[in-house]
PAMI-778699 format. One record per residue (C-alpha): residue number from 1; z, x, y negated. Coordinates in Angstrom, 2 decimals, padded with zeros to 5 digits, m for minus. Layout:
N
+------+---------+---------+---------+
| resi |       z |       x |       y |
+------+---------+---------+---------+
|  NUM |       Z |       X |       Y |
...
+------+---------+---------+---------+
***
This chain:
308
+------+---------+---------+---------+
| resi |       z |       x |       y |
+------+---------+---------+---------+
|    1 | m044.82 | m084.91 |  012.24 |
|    2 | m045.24 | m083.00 |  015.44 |
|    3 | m043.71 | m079.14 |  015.03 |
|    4 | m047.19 | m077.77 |  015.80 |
|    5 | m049.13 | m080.25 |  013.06 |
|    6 | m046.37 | m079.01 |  010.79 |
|    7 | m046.86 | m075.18 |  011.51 |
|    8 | m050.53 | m075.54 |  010.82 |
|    9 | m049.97 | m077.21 |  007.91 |
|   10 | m047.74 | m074.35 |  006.28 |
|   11 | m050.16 | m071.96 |  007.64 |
|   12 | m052.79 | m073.11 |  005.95 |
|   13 | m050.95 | m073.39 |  002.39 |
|   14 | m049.22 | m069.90 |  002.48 |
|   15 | m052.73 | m068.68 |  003.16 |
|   16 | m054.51 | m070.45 |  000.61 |
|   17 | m051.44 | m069.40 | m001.63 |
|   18 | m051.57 | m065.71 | m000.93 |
|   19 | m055.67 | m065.86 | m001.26 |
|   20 | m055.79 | m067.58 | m004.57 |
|   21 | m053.32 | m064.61 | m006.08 |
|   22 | m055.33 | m061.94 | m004.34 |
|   23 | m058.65 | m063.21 | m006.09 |
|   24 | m057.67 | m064.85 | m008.83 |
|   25 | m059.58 | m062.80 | m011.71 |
|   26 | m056.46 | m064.05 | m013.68 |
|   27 | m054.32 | m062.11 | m011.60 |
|   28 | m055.29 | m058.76 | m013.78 |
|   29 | m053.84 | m057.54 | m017.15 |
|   30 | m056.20 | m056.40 | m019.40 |
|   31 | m053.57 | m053.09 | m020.43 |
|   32 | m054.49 | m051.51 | m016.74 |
|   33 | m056.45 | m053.76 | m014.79 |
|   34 | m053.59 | m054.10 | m012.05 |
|   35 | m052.19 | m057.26 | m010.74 |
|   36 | m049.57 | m058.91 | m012.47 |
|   37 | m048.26 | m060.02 | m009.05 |
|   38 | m047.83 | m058.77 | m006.08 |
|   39 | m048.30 | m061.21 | m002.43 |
|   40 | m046.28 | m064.73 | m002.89 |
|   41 | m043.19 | m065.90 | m000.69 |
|   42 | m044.04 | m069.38 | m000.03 |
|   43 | m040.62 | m072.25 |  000.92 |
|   44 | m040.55 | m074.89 |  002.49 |
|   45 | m037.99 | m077.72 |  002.41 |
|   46 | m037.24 | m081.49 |  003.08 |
|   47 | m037.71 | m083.89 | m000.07 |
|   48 | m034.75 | m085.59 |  001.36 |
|   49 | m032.80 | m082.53 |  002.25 |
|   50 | m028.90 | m083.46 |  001.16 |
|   51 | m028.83 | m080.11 | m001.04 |
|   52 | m030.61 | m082.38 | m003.71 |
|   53 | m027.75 | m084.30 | m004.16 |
|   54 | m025.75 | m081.12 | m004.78 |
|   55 | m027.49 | m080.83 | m007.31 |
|   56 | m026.87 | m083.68 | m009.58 |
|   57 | m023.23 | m082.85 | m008.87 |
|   58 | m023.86 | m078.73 | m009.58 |
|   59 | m026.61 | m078.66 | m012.35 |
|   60 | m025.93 | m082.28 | m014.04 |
|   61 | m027.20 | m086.23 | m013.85 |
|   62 | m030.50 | m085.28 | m015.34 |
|   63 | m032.04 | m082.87 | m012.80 |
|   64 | m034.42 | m085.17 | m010.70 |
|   65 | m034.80 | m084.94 | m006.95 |
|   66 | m037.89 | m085.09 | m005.41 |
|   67 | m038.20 | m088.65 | m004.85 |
|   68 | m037.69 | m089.17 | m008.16 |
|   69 | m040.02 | m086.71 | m009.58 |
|   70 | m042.36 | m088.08 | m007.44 |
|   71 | m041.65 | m091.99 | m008.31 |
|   72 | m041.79 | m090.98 | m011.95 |
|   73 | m044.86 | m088.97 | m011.04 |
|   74 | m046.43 | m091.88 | m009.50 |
|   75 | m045.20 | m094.60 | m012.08 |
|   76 | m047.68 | m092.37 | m014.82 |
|   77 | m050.22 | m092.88 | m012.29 |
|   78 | m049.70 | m096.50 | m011.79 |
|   79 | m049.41 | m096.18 | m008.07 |
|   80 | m046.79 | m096.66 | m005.56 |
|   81 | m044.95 | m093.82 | m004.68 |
|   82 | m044.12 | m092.68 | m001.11 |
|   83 | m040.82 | m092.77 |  000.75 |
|   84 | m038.56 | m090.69 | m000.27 |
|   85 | m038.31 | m089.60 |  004.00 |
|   86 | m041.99 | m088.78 |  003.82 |
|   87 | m041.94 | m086.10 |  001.02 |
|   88 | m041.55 | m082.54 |  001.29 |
|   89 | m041.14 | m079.73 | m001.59 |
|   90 | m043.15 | m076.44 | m001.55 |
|   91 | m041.73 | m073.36 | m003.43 |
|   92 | m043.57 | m070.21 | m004.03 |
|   93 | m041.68 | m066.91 | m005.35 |
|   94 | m044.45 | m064.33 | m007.24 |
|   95 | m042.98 | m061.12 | m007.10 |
|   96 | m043.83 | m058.65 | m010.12 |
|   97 | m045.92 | m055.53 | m009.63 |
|   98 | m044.21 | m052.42 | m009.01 |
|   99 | m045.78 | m050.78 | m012.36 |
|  100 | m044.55 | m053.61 | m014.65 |
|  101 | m040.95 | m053.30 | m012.75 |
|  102 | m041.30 | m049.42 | m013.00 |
|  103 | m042.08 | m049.74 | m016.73 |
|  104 | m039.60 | m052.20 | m017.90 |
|  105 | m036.89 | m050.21 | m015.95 |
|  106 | m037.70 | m047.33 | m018.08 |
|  107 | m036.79 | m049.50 | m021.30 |
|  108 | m033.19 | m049.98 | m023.06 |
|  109 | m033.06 | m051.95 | m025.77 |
|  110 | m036.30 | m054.30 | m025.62 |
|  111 | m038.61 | m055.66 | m022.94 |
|  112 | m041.93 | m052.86 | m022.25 |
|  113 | m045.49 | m054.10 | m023.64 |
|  114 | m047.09 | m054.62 | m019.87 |
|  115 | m043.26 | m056.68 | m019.23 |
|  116 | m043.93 | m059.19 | m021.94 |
|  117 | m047.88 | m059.34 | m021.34 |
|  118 | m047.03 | m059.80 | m017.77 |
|  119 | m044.19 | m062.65 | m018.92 |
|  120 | m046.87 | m064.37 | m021.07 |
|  121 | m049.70 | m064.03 | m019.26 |
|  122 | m048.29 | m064.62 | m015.57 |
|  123 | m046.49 | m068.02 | m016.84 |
|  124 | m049.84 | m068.86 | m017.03 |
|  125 | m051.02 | m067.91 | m013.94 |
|  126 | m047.86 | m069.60 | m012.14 |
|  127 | m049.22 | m072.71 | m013.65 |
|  128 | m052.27 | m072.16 | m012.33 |
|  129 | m051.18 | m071.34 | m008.67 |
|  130 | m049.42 | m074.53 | m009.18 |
|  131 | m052.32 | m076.87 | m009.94 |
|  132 | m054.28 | m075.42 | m007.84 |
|  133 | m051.81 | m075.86 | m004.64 |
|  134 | m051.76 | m079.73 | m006.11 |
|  135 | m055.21 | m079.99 | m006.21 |
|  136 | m055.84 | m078.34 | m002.22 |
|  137 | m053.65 | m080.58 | m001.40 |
|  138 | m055.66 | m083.64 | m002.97 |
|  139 | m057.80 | m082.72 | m001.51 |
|  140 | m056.93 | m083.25 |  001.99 |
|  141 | m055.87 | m086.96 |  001.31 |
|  142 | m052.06 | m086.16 | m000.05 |
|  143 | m050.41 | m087.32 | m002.81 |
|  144 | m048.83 | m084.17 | m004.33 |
|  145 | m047.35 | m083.35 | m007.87 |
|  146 | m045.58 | m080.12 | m009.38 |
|  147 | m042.90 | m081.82 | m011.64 |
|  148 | m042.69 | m079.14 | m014.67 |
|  149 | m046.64 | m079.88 | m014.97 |
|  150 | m046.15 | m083.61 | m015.45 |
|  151 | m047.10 | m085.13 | m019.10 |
|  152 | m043.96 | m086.72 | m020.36 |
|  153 | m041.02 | m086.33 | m017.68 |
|  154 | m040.05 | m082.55 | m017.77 |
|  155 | m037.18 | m081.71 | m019.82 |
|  156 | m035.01 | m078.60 | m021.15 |
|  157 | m031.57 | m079.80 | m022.51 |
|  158 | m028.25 | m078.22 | m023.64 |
|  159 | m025.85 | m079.68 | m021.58 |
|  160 | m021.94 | m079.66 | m022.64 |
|  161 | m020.78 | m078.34 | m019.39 |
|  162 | m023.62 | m075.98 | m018.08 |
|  163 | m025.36 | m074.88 | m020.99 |
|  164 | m028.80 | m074.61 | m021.27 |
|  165 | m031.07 | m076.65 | m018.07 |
|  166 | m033.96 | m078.37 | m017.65 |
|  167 | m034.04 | m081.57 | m015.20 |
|  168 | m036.38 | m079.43 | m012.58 |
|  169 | m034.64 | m076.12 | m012.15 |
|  170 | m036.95 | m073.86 | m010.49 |
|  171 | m034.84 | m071.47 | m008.90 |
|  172 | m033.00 | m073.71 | m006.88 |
|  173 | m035.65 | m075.27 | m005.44 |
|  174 | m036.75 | m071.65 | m004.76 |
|  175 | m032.77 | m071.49 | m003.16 |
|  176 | m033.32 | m074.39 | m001.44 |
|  177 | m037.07 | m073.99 |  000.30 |
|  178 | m034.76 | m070.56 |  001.55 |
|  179 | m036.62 | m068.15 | m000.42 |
|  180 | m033.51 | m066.02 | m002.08 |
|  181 | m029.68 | m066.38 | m003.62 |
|  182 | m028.55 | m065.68 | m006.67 |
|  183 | m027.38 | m062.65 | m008.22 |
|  184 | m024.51 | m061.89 | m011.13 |
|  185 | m027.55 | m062.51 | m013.55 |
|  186 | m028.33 | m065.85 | m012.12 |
|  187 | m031.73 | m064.66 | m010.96 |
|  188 | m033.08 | m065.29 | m007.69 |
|  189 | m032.77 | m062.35 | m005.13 |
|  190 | m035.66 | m062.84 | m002.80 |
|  191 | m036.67 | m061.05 |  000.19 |
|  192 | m039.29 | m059.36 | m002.54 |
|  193 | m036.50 | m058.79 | m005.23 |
|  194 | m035.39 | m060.13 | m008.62 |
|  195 | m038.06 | m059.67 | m010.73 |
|  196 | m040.40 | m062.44 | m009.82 |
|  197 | m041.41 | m065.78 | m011.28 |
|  198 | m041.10 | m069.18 | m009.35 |
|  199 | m042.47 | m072.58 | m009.05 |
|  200 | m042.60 | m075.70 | m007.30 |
|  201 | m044.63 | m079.23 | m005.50 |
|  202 | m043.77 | m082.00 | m004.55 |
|  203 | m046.02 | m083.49 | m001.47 |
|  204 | m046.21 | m086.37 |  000.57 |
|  205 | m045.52 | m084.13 |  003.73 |
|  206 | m042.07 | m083.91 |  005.73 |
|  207 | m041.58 | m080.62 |  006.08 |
|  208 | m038.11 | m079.96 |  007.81 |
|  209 | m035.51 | m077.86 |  006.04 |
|  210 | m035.51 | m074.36 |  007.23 |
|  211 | m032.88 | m071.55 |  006.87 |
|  212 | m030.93 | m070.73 |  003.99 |
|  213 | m028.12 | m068.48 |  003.50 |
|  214 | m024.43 | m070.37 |  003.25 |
|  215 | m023.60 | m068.18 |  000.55 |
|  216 | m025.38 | m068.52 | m002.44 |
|  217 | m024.78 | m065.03 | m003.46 |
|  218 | m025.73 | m063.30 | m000.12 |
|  219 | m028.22 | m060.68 | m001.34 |
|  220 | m025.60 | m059.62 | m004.23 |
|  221 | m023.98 | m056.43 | m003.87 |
|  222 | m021.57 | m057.10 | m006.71 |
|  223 | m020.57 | m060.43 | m005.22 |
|  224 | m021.05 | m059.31 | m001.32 |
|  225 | m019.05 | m055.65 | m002.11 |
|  226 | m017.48 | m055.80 | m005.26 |
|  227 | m019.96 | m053.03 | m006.43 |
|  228 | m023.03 | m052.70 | m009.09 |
|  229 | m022.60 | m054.60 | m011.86 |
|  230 | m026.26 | m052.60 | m012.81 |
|  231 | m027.06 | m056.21 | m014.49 |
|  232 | m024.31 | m056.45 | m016.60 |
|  233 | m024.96 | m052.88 | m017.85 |
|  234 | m028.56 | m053.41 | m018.56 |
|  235 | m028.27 | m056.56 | m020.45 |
|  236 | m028.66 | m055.60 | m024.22 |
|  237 | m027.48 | m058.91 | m025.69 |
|  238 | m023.86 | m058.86 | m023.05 |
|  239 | m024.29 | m061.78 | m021.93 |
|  240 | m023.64 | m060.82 | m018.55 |
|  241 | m020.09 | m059.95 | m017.34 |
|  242 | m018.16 | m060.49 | m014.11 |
|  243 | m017.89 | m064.14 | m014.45 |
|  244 | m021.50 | m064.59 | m014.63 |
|  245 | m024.44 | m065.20 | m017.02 |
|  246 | m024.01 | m066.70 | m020.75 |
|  247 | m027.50 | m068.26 | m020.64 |
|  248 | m026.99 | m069.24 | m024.29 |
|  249 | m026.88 | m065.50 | m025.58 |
|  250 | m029.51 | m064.77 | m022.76 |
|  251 | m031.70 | m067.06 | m024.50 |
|  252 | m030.90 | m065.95 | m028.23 |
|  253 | m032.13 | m062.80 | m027.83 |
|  254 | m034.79 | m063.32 | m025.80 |
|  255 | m036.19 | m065.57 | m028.36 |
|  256 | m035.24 | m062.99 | m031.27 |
|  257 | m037.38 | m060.81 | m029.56 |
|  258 | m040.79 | m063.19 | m030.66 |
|  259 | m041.98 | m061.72 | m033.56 |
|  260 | m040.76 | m058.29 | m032.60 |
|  261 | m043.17 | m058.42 | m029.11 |
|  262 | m045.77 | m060.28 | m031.49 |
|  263 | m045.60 | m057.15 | m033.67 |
|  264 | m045.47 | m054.41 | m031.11 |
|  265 | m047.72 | m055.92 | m028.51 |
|  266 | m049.46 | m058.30 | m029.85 |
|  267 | m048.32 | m061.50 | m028.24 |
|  268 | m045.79 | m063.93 | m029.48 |
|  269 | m043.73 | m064.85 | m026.62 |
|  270 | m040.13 | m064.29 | m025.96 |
|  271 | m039.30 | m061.82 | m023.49 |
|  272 | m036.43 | m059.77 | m022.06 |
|  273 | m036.26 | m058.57 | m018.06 |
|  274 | m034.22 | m056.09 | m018.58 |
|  275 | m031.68 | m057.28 | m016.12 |
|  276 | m034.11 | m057.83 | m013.68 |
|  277 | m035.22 | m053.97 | m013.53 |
|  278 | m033.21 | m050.83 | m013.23 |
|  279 | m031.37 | m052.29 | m010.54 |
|  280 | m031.43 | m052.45 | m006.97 |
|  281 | m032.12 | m055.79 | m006.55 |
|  282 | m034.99 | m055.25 | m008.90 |
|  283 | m037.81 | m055.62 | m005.45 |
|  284 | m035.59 | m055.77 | m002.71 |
|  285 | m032.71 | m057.83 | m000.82 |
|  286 | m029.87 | m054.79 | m001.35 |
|  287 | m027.38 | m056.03 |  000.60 |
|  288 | m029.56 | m056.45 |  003.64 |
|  289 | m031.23 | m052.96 |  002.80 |
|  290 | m027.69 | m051.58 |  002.98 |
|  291 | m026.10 | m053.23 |  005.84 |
|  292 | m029.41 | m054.01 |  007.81 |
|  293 | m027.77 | m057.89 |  008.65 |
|  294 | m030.08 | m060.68 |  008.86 |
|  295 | m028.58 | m063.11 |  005.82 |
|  296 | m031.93 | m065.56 |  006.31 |
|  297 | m030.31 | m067.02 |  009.43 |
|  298 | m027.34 | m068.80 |  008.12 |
|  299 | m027.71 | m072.41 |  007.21 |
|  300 | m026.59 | m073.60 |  004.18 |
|  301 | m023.99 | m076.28 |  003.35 |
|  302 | m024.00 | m076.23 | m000.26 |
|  303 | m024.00 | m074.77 | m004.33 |
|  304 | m020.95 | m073.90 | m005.76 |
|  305 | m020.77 | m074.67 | m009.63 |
|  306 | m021.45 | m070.39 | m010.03 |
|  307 | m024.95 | m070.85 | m009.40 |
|  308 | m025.69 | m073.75 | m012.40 |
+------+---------+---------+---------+
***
């Protein structure tokens, strides 16, 4: 694909992107009528990019690359699939609105009622950005899928050496498309903070890899300075501490928090966030903020097994 083809292409699907969150009516919560969202990042990066590989070796066997989401994809559809060379993966990052960050912050012990509408609700509206990106795509002749959306092939598993991990992890394709790096939490620092939701496609375009940082932890101050640690102090369940994120007691108490939210706020969903506000990576890249470097313009050679 020529660069400038390729330019227009991206043009046109971070603009259709940003549009479809700026008008979707589903973009609103009914507590306030503001956004659950605020403007996407939108990735992009080559289906045959040799970070996928990492993967397999970092996360585990199971987690697919994007030619064989796409062949699995396609195999549903009775169809062939297309070369593994001609694919490309899309990633979008949709940052949380400042109130729902502002009002979570201000909580201790539990996520806040607009943080776990928001968490329901703007699942939800991820999917939809998703299926809708599929379907603009369709619609100008390419063959395009988003994995975690696919009838029978996405999986969540418990696996001996990495805990709990689903075969399409969403922040690293986020990592990989150059959209953010992870933080002592595991969550994805973006240019547009922590507290954001992610998803993925897979299209039958061959976008090249762009930038990513070397260092998968770039945008953390605790692993960039030795400092903060406001994650680990937040988290009400300790299951963050200087060697990382226990994503099995994450996950316990998020999940005991069901029939609490479901009694308080009328929704039964699991919920937490509290690690992902009250802290300065809550809607911002810190470490850039603070030193004013450019950590975008690094390529990257790699995931260490710190990021699984």
């Amino acid at each position: 694909m020529e660069p400038a083809e390729e330019r227009k292409i991206r043009t046109e699907i971070i603009d259709e992107a940003k549009r479809f969150i700026r008008e979707d009516p589903a973009n609103r919560l009914d507590l306030d009528g503001l956004p659950m969202y605020d403007e996407p990042l939108v990735g992009f990066v080559a289906g045959n990019d040799p970070l996928f590989s990492e993967l397999k070796a970092v996360i585990g066997d199971f987690h697919l690359t994007p030619y064989e989401a796409m062949r699995e994809a396609a195999s549903l559809r009775a169809v062939e699939a297309p070369p593994e060379e001609s694919l490309g993966v899309i990633a979008f990052a949709l940052p949380m609105h400042k109130e729902t960050i502002r009002e979570n912050a201000a909580m201790s012990d539990r996520p806040s009622r607009r943080w776990v509408h928001g968490k329901h609700y703007g699942e939800k509206l991820r999917e939809r950005l998703a299926d809708h990106l599929v379907s603009f795509l369709s619609h100008k002749g390419r063959f395009a899928i988003c994995p975690d959306r696919e009838a029978g092939f996405y999986k969540v598993t418990i696996d001996p050496r990495v805990g709990l991990a689903s075969n399409w992890s969403q922040r690293h394709l986020a990592y990989a498309a150059g959209l953010g790096t992870f933080g002592l939490s595991d969550g994805l620092i973006t240019e547009a903070g922590v507290a954001e939701a992610v998803g993925s496609i897979v299209v039958d375009i061959p976008f090249r890899s762009g930038e990513r940082p070397d260092d998968i932890h770039a945008a953390c101050l605790f692993y960039q300075k030795g400092t903060c640690k406001a994650c680990l102090k937040r988290c009400p369940a300790g299951a963050i501490s200087a060697k990382g994120h226990d994503k099995k007691k994450c996950a316990a108490f998020a999940f005991s928090q069901t029939p609490l939210n479901k009694e308080r706020y009328g929704i039964e969903t699991y919920a937490c966030g509290l690690c992902l506000t009250g802290v300065p990576c809550a809607s911002t890249n810190p470490v850039k903020r603070q030193s004013g470097e450019d950590h975008s313009q690094i390529r990257g050679r790699g995931l260490t097994a710190a990021s699984k």
